[in-house]
C-alpha positions, 0 to 999 in steps of 0.5 A, spaced: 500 500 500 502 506 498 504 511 504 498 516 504 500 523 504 496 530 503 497 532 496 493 539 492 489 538 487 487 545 485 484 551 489 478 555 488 479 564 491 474 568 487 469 572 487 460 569 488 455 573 486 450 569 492 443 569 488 439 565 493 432 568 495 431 570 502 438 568 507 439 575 509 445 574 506 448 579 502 449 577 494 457 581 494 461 575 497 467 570 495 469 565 498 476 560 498 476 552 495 482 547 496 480 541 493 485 534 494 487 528 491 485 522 494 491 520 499 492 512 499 490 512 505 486 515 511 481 521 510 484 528 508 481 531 514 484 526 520 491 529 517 491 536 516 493 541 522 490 547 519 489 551 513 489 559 512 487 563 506 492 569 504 492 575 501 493 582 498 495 587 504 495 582 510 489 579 509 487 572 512 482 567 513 481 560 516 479 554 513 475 550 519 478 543 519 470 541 520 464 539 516 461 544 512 454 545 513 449 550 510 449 554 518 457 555 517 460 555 511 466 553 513 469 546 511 470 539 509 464 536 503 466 529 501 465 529 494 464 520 493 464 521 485 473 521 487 473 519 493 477 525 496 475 532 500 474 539 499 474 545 504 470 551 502 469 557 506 464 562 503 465 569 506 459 575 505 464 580 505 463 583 499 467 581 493 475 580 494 481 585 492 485 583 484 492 579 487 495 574 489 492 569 494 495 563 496 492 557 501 497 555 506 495 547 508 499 544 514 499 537 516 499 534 522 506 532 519 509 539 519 509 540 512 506 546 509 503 545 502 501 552 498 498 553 491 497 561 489 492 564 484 491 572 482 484 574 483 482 578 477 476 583 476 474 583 469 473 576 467 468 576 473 465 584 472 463 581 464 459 574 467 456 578 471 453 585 467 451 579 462 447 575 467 443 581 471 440 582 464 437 576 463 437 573 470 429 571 470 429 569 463 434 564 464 430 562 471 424 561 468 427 557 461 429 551 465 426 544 464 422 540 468 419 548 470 421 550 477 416 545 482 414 540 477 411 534 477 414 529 472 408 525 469 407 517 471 412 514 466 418 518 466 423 513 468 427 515 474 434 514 470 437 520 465 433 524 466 434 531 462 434 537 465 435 543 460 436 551 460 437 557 456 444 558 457 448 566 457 451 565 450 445 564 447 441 569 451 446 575 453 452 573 448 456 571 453 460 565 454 460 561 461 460 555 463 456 551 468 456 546 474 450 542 476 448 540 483 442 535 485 441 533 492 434 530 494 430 535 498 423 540 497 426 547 498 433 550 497 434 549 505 433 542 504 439 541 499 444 537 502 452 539 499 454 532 502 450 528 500 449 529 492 444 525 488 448 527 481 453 532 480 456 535 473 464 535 475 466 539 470 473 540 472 474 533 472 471 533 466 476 537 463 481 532 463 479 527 463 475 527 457 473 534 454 478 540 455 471 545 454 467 542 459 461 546 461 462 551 457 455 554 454 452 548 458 445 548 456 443 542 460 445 535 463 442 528 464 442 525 470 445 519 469 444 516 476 437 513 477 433 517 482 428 514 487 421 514 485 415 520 487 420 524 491 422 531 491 429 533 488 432 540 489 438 543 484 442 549 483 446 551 477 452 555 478 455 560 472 463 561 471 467 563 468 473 558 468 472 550 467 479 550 471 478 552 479 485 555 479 482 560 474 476 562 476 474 570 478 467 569 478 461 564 480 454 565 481 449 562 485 443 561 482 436 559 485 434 553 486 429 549 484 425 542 484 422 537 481 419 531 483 420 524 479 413 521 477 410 516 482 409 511 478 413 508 473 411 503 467 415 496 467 418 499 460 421 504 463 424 500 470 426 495 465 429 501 461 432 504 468 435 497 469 439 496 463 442 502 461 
């Protein structure tokens, strides 16, 4: 067995647009990601001693060695797609300065591992400006509709949900992550426990350099239960690389409900693909 150890995959330190309704949060706010491989052994989180974010003019912030949760925002999501974690900490202080930032990791070990980024505004400011004119019209495009019920039939697996996407409706190239969790409201959401989600950073090198970009809709290819209620949210960006990203944007969440009955055909179908 291979000696396990703690090593970076990528970092997130970027601006957020947080564009969900009714949190008494403000929308201006940024946040920092460090994401790990896999270490050959033991959970990343039983390794680490601490993890600080840094940047221009003595800025510093922790990154709490706990599980993140929609009341802290601070922490570590087990993503079981890769076996491996990442932390996030999401900060409603307004959006950052330009410049470096570098997140500092310290294992119990001693050894301090770092990855750097420059924070830019202009990639950001251009996403953003295209999304605020069209925001309710992307909203409104998506399908299954907002709190939809999907008729008796539908089967439960490759399931399609579509949008309009902000090349098409504001001219603006971005790329999208989709997120589903079971749940009937957006504070029912789960982040650690995702029923599918679209992993375009991964995709990026496994499969499709482009990944995500100009994304008009998914196909959830896991099988989802019957007559139960699913909640997603998709994220805008401007970089399918989490190191080069200077802007996400949260957008509302919505829901559908599978159908509560599915045909023989359509289970059969489930079953093979």
């Amino acid at each position: 067995m291979a000696e396990e150890k703690i090593e970076i995959y990528d970092i997130m330190a970027c601006n957020v647009f947080w564009n969900f309704p009714n949190t008494g949060l403000p929308q201006e706010q940024h946040k920092f990601l460090v994401a790990f491989h896999p270490t050959g052994g033991r959970p990343v989180p039983e390794l680490i001693e601490s993890i600080r974010a840094k940047g221009p003019d003595g800025y510093e912030k922790e990154i709490a060695n706990q599980t993140f949760k929609a009341e802290n925002c601070n922490g570590h999501i087990f993503d079981r797609t890769t076996n491996s974690h990442w932390y996030m900490l999401n900060l409603p202080e307004g959006f950052m300065k330009e410049g470096e930032y570098t997140i500092e990791v310290t294992g119990k070990d001693g050894i301090v591992r770092t990855m750097s980024r420059i924070q830019k505004d202009a990639p950001g400011q251009a996403l953003l400006k295209a999304y605020k004119q069209v925001e309710n019209e992307i909203h409104g495009s998506y399908r299954p509709a907002d709190g939809s019920q999907l008729p008796d039939g539908t089967p439960l697996k490759d399931i399609e949900v579509t949008w309009k996407p902000l090349s098409e409706l504001a001219g603006q190239d971005a790329y999208y992550i989709f997120r589903l969790s079971e749940g009937r409201n957006a504070k029912e959401f789960d982040t650690q426990n995702l029923a599918w989600w679209d992993n375009i950073f991964l995709q990026r090198f496994t499969t499709d350099p482009k990944a995500g970009l100009n994304r008009s809709g998914v196909t959830i290819t896991n099988e989802l239960k019957a007559d139960t209620s699913y909640c997603h949210f998709t994220e805008i960006t401007d970089s399918n690389a989490m190191g080069d990203t200077n802007m996400c944007i949260f957008q509302p969440h919505q829901t559908f409900r599978t159908a509560a009955k599915v045909t023989q055909g359509s289970e059969a179908e489930a079953a093979t693909n």
